[in-house]
C-alpha positions in Angstrom: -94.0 -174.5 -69.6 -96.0 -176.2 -72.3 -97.6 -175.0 -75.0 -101.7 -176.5 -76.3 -100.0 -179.6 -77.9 -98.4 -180.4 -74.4 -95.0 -179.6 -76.0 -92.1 -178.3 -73.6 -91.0 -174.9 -74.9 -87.7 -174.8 -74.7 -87.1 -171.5 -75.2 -88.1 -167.6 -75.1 -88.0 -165.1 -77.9 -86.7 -162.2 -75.5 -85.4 -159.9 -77.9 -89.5 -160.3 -80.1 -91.1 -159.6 -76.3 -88.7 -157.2 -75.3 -87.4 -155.4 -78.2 -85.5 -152.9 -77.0 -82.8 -154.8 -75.6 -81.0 -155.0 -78.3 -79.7 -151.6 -76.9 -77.2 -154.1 -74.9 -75.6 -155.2 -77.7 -74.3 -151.6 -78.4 -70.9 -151.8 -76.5 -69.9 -154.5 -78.3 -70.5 -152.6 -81.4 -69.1 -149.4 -80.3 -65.9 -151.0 -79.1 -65.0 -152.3 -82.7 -62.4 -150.9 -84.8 -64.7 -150.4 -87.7 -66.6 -148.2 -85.5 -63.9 -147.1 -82.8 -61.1 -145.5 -85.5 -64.2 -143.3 -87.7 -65.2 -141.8 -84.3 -61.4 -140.6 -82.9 -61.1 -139.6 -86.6 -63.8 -137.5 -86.5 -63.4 -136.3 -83.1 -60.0 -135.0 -83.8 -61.2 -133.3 -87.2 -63.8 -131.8 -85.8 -61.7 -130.1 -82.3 -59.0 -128.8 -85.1 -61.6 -127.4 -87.4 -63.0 -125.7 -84.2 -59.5 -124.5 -83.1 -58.5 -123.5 -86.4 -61.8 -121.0 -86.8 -61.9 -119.7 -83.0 -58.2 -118.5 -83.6 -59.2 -116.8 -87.4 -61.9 -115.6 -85.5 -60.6 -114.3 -82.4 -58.2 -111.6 -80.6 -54.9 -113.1 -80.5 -54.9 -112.0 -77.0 -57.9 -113.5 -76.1 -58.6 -116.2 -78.4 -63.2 -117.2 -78.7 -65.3 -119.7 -79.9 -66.2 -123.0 -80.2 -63.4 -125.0 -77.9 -61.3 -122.3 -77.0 -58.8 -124.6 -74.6 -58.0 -127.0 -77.6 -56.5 -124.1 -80.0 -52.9 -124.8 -78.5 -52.7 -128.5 -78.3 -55.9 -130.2 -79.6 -54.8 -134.0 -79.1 -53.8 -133.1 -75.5 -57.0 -131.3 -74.8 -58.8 -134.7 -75.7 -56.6 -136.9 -73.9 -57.6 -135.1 -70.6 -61.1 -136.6 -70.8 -58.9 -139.9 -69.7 -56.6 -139.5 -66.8 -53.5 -141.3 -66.5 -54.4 -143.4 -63.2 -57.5 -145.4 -62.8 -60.2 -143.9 -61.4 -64.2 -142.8 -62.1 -63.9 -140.5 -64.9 -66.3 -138.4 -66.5 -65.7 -136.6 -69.7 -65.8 -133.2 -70.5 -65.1 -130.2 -71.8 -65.4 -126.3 -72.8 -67.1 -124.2 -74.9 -66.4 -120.1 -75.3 -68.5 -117.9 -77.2 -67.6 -114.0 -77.5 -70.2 -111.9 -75.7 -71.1 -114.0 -72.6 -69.1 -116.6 -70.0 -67.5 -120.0 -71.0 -70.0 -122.6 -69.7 -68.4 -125.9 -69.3 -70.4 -129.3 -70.2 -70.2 -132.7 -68.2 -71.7 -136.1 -69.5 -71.5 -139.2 -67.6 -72.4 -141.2 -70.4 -71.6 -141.0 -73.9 -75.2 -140.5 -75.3 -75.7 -137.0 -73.6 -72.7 -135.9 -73.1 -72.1 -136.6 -77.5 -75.2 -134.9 -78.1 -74.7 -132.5 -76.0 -71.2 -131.8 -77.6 -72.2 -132.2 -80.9 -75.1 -130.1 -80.3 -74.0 -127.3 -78.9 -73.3 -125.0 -82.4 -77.2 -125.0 -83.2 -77.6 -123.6 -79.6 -75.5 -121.4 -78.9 -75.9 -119.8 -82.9 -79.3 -118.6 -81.8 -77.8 -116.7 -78.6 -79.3 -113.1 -78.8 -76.2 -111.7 -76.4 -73.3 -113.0 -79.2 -72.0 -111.1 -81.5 -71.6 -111.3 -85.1 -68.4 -112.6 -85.4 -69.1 -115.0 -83.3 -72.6 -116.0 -84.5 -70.4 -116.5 -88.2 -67.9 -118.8 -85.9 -70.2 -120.5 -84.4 -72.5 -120.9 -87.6 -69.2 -122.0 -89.6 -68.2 -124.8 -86.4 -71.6 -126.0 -86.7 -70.9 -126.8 -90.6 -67.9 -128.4 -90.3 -69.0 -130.7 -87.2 -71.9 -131.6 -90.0 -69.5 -131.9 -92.7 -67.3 -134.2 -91.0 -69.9 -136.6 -89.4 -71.7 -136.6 -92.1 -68.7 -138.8 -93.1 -67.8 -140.7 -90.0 -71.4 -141.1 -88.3 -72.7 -142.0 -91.8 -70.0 -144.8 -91.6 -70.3 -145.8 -88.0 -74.4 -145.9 -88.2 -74.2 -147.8 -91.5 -72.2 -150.7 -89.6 -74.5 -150.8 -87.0 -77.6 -150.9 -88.7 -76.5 -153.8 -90.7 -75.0 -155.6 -87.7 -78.5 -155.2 -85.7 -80.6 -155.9 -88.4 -78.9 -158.9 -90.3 -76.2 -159.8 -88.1 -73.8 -159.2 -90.5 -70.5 -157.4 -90.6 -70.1 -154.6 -92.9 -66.2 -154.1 -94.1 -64.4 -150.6 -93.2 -63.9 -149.8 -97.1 -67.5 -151.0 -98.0 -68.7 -148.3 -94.9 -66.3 -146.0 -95.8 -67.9 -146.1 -100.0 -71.7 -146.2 -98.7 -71.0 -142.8 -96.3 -69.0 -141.3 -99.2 -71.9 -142.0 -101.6 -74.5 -140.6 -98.9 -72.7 -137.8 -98.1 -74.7 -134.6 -99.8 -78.1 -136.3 -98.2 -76.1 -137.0 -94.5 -74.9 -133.3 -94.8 -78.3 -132.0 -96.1 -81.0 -133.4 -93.9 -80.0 -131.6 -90.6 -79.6 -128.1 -93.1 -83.5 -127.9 -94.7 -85.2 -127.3 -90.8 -82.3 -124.5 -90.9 -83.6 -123.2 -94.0 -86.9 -123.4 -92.7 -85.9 -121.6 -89.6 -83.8 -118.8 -91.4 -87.3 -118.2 -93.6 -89.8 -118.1 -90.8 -87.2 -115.4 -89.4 -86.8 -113.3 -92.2 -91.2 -112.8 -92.0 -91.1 -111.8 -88.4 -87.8 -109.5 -89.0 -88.9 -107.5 -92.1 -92.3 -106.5 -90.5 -90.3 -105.5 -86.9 -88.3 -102.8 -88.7 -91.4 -100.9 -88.2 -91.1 -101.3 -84.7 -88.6 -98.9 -85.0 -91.3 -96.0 -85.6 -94.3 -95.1 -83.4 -97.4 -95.5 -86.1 -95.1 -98.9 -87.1 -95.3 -100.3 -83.8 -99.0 -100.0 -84.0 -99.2 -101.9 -87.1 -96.6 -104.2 -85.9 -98.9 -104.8 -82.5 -101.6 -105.8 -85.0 -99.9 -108.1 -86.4 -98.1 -110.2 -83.9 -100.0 -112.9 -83.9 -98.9 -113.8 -87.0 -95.3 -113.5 -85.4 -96.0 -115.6 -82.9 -97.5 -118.3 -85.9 -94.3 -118.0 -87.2 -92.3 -118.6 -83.8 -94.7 -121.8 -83.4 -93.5 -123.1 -86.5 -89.6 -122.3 -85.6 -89.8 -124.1 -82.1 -91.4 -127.0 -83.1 -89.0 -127.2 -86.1 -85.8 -126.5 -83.4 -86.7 -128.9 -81.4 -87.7 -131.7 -84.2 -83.6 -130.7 -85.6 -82.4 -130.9 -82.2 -83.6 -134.5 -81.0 -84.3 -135.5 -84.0 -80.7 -135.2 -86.2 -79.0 -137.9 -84.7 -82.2 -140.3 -86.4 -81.4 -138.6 -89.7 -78.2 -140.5 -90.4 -79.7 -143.3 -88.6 -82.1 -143.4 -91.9 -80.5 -142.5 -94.5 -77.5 -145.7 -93.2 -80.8 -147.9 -92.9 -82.8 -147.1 -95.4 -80.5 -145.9 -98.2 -82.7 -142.9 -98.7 -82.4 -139.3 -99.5 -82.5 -136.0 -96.8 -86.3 -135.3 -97.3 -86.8 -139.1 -96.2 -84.4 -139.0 -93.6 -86.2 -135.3 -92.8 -89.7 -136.3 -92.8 -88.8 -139.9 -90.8 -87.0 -138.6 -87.7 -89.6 -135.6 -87.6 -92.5 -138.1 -87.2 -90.6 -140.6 -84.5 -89.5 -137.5 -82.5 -93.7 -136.3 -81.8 -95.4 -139.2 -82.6 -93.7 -141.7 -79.7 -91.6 -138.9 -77.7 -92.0 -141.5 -74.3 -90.7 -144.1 -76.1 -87.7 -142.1 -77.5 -86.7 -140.7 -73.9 -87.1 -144.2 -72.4 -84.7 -145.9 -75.2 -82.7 -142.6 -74.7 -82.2 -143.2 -70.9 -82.1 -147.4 -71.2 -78.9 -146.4 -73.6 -77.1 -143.7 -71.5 -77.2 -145.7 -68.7 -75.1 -148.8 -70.3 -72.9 -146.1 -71.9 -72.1 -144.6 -68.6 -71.0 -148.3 -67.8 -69.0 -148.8 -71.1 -67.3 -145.6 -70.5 -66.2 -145.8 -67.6 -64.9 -149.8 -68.5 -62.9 -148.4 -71.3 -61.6 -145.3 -69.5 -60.1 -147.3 -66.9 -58.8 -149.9 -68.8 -57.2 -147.0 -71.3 -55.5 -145.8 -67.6 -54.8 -148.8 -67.1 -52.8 -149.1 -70.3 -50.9 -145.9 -69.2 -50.6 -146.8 -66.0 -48.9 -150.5 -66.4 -46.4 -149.1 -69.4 -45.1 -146.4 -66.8 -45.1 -148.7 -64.2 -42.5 -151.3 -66.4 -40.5 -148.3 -67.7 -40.0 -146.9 -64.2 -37.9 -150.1 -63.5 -35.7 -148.7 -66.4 -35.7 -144.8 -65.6 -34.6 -143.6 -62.8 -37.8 -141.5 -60.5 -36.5 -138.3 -60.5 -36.1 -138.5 -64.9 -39.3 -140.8 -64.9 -41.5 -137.9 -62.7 -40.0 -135.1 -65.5 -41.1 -137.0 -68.1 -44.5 -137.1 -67.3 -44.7 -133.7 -65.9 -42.2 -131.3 -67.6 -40.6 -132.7 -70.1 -39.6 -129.7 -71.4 -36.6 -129.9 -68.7 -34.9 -132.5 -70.4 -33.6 -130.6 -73.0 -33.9 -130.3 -76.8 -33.4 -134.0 -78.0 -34.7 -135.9 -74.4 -37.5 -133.2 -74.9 -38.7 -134.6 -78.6 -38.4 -137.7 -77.8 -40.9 -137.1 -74.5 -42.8 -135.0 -76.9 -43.0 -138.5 -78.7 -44.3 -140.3 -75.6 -47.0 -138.4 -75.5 -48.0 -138.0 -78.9 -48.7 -142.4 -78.8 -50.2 -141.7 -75.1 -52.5 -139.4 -76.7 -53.4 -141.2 -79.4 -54.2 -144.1 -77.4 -56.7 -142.1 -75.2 -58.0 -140.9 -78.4 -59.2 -143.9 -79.3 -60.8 -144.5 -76.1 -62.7 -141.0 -76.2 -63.9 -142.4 -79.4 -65.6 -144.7 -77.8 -67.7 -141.9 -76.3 -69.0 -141.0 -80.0 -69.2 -144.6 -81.3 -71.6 -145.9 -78.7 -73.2 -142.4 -79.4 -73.8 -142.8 -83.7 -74.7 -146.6 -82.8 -77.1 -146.3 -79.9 -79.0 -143.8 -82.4 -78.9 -146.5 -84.9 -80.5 -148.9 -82.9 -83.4 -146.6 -81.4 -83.8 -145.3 -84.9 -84.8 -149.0 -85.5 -86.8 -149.6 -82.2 -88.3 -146.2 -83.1 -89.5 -147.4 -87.0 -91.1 -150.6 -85.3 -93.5 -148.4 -83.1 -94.1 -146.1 -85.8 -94.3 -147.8 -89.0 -94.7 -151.3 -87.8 -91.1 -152.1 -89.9 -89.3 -155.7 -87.9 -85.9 -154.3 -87.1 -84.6 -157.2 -89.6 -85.7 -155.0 -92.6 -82.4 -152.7 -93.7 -81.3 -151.2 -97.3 -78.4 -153.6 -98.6 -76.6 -152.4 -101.4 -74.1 -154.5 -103.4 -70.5 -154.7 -102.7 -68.6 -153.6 -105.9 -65.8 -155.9 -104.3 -67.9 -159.3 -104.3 -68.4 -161.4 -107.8 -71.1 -160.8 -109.5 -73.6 -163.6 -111.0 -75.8 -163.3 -113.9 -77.7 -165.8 -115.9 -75.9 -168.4 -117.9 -75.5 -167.9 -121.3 -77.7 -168.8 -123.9 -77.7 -169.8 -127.7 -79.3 -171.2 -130.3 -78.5 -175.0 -131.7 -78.8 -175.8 -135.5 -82.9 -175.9 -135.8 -83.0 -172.2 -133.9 -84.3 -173.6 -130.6 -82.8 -171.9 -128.2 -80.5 -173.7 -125.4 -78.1 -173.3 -122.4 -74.6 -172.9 -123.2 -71.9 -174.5 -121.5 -69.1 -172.0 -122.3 -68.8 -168.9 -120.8 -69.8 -165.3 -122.5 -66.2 -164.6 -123.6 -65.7 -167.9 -124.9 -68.9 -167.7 -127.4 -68.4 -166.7 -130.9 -70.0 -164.3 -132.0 -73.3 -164.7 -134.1 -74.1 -163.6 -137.4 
């Protein structure tokens, strides 16, 4: 090709024509420590948090909420999203809620299946059939989920909008200080649609309790219209908080802002380019179905190959009762099974937190592809803050020669005398 000069070009901007492949790049992201070890923290936080309140919440004979199957042996649980033997591998999981049928969840990608997960205490809180324990279970799951990823998405989002944007790495201790800093506006944002919410449904309750009487059901007929104003104003705010809160940390990482900002800005990209969000959405989940099932596989393979080399060692019979009841090998041989897989588990940890990596990064990314439709911002253009870590410069010093003129001064600020 040449251009009007009858120069060669040599090359083509790609990534300006086609923006939203930089979605590619997120498996490399989402497979880096920096990212990898926040996630399997969080994801193992967040499963004992949930274990820990279906069981103070629950009939010890029949235990509810949120994760029901991971109140006995939450690291286990997890590990089973990754099976021992290479294979295709999907993740999932269960949910319980008192008051109506367990309804498992399966994601073939980590996008969906994350939100999905992550998700699932906003919907299943506004379930008419639950009761009210387990409306305050679930209420008090969905708080902790925020409080922790306020943490470890802020960190993992924070990364990846810095690496996308500048090309730069950002340290695990400098993430770790700008999520900590961030935290009350990461843990806010998703809370004020909430709010909102909880008010419109205090003004359609208070005038149903006349419902109750047959003159007040009358009146309450009349008035139902502005009821359904007010259930309007609730769905269009659930649905902005539900597609729309994985963008809020997305902001706040990129643009160092506060909740209302992160609030206001995920609300607007959510209905203003909707098409363009499910199309980046599906562009995404369909890589990470391809990363997961790379990582998966290789994390068998991991298994797979150490058992391999240690049956050489072991004889079958002991080597087949370690992996499936070690509990037969006594007291001592049984701890030190126990020990096996405790490091098994830890390493399919890590790989499941590949599933909410990719997940916290891809949202980074399309929050970015999202502000270039909307606000017309280059992707290149992300809130830097200073590393208290790296020297600082200032201007040299200055001071004044024997006629008062002023001049620069070769010592430095400690050396100077002071000046009358």
């Amino acid at each position: 090709m040449f251009d009007q000069d009858g120069a060669k070009l040599r090359s083509v901007a790609w990534n300006e024509i086609f923006p939203w492949l930089a979605l590619f790049r997120l498996f490399r992201m989402a497979i880096d420590l920096r990212a990898l070890l926040p996630a399997a923290a969080g994801v193992l936080l967040t499963v004992c948090g949930w274990s820990l309140l279906g069981l103070m919440f629950s009939d010890p004979d029949q235990p509810v909420g949120l994760m029901a199957e991971y109140q006995n042996n939450p690291l286990g649980a997890i590990a089973a999203a990754v099976p021992d033997r290479p294979g295709v591998v999907m993740p999932t999981g269960r949910f319980a809620v008192e008051g109506f049928a367990p309804t498992a969840w399966h994601a073939s990608d980590p996008l969906f299946g994350s939100w999905g997960h992550l998700s699932r205490p906003l919907v299943d809180v506004f379930q008419p059939e639950a009761s009210a324990g387990a409306v305050i279970c679930i209420a008090l799951c969905g708080l902790w989920g925020l409080a922790v990823w306020s943490l470890f998405g802020g960190m993992i989002t924070r990364v990846a909008v810095v690496q996308l944007a500048a090309d730069e790495r950002v340290g695990f201790m400098a993430a770790l200080r700008f999520a900590a800093a961030k935290w009350p506006a990461y843990f806010l944002a998703p809370l004020w649609p909430l709010l909102g919410i909880v008010l419109c449904a205090i003004g359609v309750f208070i005038p149903s309790l006349l419902a109750n009487l047959n003159a007040g059901l009358v009146l309450v007929g009349l008035i139902w219209p502005l009821a359904l104003a007010l259930g309007f104003v609730m769905a269009m705010l659930m649905l902005g908080l539900l597609f729309g809160w994985p963008l809020m940390a997305a902001t706040i990482s990129a643009e160092g802002t506060d909740s209302f900002d992160a609030l206001s800005r995920s609300y607007a990209y959510v209905f203003q380019r909707p098409l363009h969000y499910l199309f980046y959405a599906v562009v995404a989940s369909l890589f990470g179905a391809l990363g997961w099932l790379l990582v998966a596989n290789f994390t068998a393979l991991i298994v797979t190959m150490t058992h391999w080399a240690a049956s050489w060692a072991v004889a079958e019979a002991r080597m087949g009762t370690l992996a499936g009841s070690p509990g037969e090998l006594g007291e001592i041989a049984g701890v030190g099974a126990g020990l096996i897989a405790f490091w098994v588990g830890c390493m399919k940890l890590l790989a499941v937190g590949f599933l909410y990596s990719y997940f916290f990064a891809a949202a980074a990314c399309i929050y970015l592809l999202l502000r270039r439709n909307v606000d017309a911002t280059e992707m290149d253009e992300v809130y830097q803050d200073a590393d208290a870590s790296e020297p600082a410069y200032g201007l040299p010093p200055i001071r004044t020669d024997e006629a008062g003129a002023p001049e620069i001064s070769s010592q430095s600020p400690e050396d100077m005398p002071d000046s009358e």
